[in-house]
N, C-alpha and C positions, 0 to 999 in steps of 0.2 A: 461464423466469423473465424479466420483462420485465426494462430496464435502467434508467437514470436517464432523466432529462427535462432539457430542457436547463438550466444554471445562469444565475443569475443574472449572474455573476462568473467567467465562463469561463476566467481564468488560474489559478482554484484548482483546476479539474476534473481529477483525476488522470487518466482515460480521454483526457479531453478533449485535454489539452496533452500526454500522453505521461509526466507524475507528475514535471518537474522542479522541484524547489524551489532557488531563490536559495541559495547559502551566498558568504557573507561573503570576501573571500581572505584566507589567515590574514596576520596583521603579520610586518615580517621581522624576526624575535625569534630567539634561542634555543628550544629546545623546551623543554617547560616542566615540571619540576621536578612529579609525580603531589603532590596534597593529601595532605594526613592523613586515614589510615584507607582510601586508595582503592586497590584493586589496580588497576597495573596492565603491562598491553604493550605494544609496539613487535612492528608485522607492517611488513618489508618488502617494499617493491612494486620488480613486474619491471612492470609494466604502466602505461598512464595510469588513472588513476581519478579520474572527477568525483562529489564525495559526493553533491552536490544529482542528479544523475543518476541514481546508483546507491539512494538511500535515501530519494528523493522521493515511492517511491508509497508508503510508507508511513505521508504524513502525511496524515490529513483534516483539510485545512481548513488556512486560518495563523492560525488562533487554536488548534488540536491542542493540550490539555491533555500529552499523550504525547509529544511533539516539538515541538525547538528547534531554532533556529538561533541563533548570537549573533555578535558583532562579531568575534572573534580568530580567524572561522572554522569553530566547532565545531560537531558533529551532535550533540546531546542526545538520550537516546531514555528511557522508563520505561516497563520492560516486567513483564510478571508471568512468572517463569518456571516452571517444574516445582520448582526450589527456593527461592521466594517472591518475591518485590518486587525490584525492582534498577535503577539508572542507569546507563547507560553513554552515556562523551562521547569523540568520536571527532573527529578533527583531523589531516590530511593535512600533512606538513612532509618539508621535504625528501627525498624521495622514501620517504619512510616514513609510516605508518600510525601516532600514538601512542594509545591508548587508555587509560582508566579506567573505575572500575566501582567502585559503591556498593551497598551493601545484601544480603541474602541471597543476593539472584542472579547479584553480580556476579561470582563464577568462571565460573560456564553459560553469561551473557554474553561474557566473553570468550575463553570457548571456543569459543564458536559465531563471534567476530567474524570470521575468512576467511571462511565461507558469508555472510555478511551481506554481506561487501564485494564478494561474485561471485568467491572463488577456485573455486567447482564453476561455473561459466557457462564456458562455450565461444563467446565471438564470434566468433573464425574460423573456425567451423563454418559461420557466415551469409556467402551468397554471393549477392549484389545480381542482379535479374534484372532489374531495372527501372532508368533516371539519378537517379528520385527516391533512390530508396532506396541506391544506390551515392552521393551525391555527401552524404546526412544519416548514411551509416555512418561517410565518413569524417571528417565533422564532429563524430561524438560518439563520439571513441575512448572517451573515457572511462567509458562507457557499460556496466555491468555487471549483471548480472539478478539480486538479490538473493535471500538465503534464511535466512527468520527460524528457523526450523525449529520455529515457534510459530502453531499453527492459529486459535486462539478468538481472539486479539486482531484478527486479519483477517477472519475469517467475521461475528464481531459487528457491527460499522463497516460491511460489504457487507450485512448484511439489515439495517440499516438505511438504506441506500440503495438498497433495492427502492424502485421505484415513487415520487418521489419526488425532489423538486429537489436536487440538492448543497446549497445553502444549509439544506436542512431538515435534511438529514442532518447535516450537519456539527452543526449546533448541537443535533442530537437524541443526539451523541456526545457534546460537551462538556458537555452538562449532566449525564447520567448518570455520567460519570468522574469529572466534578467534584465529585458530591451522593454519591455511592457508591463511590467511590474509595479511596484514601490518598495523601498527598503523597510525592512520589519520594523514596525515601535520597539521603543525600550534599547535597553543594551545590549541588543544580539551580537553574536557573534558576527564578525567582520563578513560582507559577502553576501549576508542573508536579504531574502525579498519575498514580499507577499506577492501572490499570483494575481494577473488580471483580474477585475471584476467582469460581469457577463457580456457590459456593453462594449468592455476594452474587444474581448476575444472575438466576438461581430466585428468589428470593424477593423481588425488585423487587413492590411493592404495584400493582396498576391502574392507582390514581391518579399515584404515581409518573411510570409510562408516559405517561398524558395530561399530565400536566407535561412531558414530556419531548418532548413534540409527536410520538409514537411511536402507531400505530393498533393494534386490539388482535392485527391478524394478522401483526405484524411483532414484537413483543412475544411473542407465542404462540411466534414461532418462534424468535427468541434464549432463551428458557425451556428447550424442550425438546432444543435443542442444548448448551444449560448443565448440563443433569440428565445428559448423558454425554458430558460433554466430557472424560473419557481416553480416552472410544474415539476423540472427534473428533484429538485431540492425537497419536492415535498414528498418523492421516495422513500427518504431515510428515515419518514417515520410510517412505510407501508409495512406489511408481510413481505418477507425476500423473496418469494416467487412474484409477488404481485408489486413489486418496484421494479422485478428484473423486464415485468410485461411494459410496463410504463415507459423506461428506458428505451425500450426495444422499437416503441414506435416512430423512434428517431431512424430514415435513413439510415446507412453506415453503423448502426449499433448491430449489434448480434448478440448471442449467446456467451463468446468470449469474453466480448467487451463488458458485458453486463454483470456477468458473475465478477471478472474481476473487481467490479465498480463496490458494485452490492457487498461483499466479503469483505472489504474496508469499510464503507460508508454503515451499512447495518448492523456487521457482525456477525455474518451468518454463517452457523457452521455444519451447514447441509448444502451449499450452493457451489458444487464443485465445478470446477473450471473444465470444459467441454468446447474443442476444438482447436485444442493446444500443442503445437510441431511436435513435443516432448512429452509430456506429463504421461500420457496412455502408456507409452513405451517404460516412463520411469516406474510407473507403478507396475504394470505389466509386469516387469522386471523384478521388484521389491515383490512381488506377491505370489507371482506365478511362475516366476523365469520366462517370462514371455515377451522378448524386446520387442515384438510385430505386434502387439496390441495395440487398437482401437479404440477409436470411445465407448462404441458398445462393449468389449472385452474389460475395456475399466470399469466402468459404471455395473458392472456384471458384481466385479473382481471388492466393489465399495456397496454391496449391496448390504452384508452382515453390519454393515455402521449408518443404515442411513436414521437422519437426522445427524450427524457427525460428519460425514462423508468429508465434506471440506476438511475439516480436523484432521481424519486420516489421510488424507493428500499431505497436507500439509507433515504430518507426523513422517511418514517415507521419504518427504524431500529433506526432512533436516535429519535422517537417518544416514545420508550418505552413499545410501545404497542405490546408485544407478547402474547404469548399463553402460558399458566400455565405447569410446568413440570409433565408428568405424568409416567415418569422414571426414576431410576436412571442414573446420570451422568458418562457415560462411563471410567471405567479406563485406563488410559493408558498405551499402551505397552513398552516392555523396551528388544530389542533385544540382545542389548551386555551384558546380562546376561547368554544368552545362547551359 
């Protein structure tokens, strides 16, 4: 499965940059008193956690109908879960985690919130073989490999980012959330909507799709991932090679699509991303000086971290160290012109 092309706007590229997003530092206030009608918890932290670190790659795009960020600091998220629609807003204060949670799903959401925040991740398992990557570990303590334990809201958003600009993608998400959606429970932030449920995304019309600047072999393959997405969904609680097989038996999935998938939904941090326009060359670069690198040349280059390998991917894209452009920035396409 091929990977993206380059973006327009490369600070939004989740591969690109490593999936950090901005969050705000919260004010120094008291912790704030849960709304009406919101459950919620308080997880405390033995560890540093940075949220924009930790919950960055789950957003496409900064205009992500699905995620927020706001001023007091908080992580917004509207997810669909196995027991329906749900918001949950998460905010880092003093050494604690406080959350809330809105709508059907917001017990599952909160239950799930330590896998989300990387209580199953192991970073001292990863052991620097390289100065790059020892001197950007120890810069992003906070740094935790999350796990949604929710497969279709990541495998959706990655096959439509087959083949294809970030900027196409992104806006080939927002529109479909937005037109087919429902707006999040609770007090979310203006704008915000839960995704499809499995039967919505089946039945999305054609035209639909070309509205949505979506091709019809990308369309094809969110469809028939949709028609059995509880087999898909019960990946998240397999082995990540053996979710990434499950996956795969979908048409249109691949290797890209699946690791992408897997490395949100599971939290795996051995399931490095293979088949990707950039990544080989970035690392390439960050390890070897070698921008003509391959996926066998990376996978070569990530052999000293395996069991980590995604980690270390990840640890070189938010090191900043790529490789100089030596083309222009791909334009992107725009079908429902035609």
């Amino acid at each position: 499965m091929a990977g993206r092309f380059a973006p327009r706007t490369p600070t939004t590229r989740t591969t690109y940059r490593g999936g950090h997003v901005p969050v705000p530092a919260p004010s120094p206030q008291p912790r704030p008193e849960p709304q009406a009608e919101a459950e919620a918890r308080v997880l405390e932290l033995g560890h540093d956690l940075d949220l924009g670190l930790t919950l960055g790659p789950l957003r496409r795009g900064p205009a992500d109908p699905t995620f927020r960020t706001t001023s007091d600091g908080s992580v917004w998220r509207a997810s669909r879960t196995p027991d329906g629609p749900g918001t949950l807003r998460v905010r880092v204060h003093v050494g604690a985690v406080a959350a809330e949670a809105w709508g059907p799903g917001a017990t599952w959401l909160l239950d799930g919130l330590p896998a989300l925040l990387g209580a199953d991740d192991e970073p001292d398992a990863f052991v620097p073989r390289h100065k790059l990557l020892a001197l950007t570990h120890r810069a992003r303590r906070g740094l935790r490999l999350t796990r949604t334990g929710l497969v279709m809201e990541s495998l959706i958003p990655s096959v439509l980012e087959q083949k294809v600009t970030t900027d196409e993608a992104y806006g080939s998400w927002r529109h479909l959330v937005r037109t087919h959606g429902e707006p999040a429970p609770g007090p979310a932030p203006d704008g915000m909507y839960v995704m499809p449920d499995a039967r919505t995304w089946a039945m999305i019309p054609s035209w639909e799709w070309h509205r949505a600047n979506v091709d019809g072999k990308r369309a094809a393959t969110v469809v028939r991932a949709a028609r059995v997405a509880r087999r898909m969904e019960e990946a998240a609680h397999m082995a990540p090679a053996d979710a990434r097989k499950r996956l795969e038996l979908i048409p249109g999935i691949g290797p890209w699509t699946s690791a992408e998938t897997v490395q949100r939904s599971n939290g795996a941090p051995d399931e490095v991303t293979t088949g990707d326009l950039h990544l080989p060359g970035i690392v390439g670069w960050a390890l070897a000086g070698d921008r003509a690198a391959d996926d066998a040349a990376m996978l070569e280059l990530l052999a000293p971290y395996e069991g980590q390998r995604h980690r270390a991917a990840r640890l070189i894209l938010l090191s900043g160290r790529v490789p100089p452009r030596r083309a222009p920035r791909l334009a992107p396409n725009n079908i429902t012109r035609l």
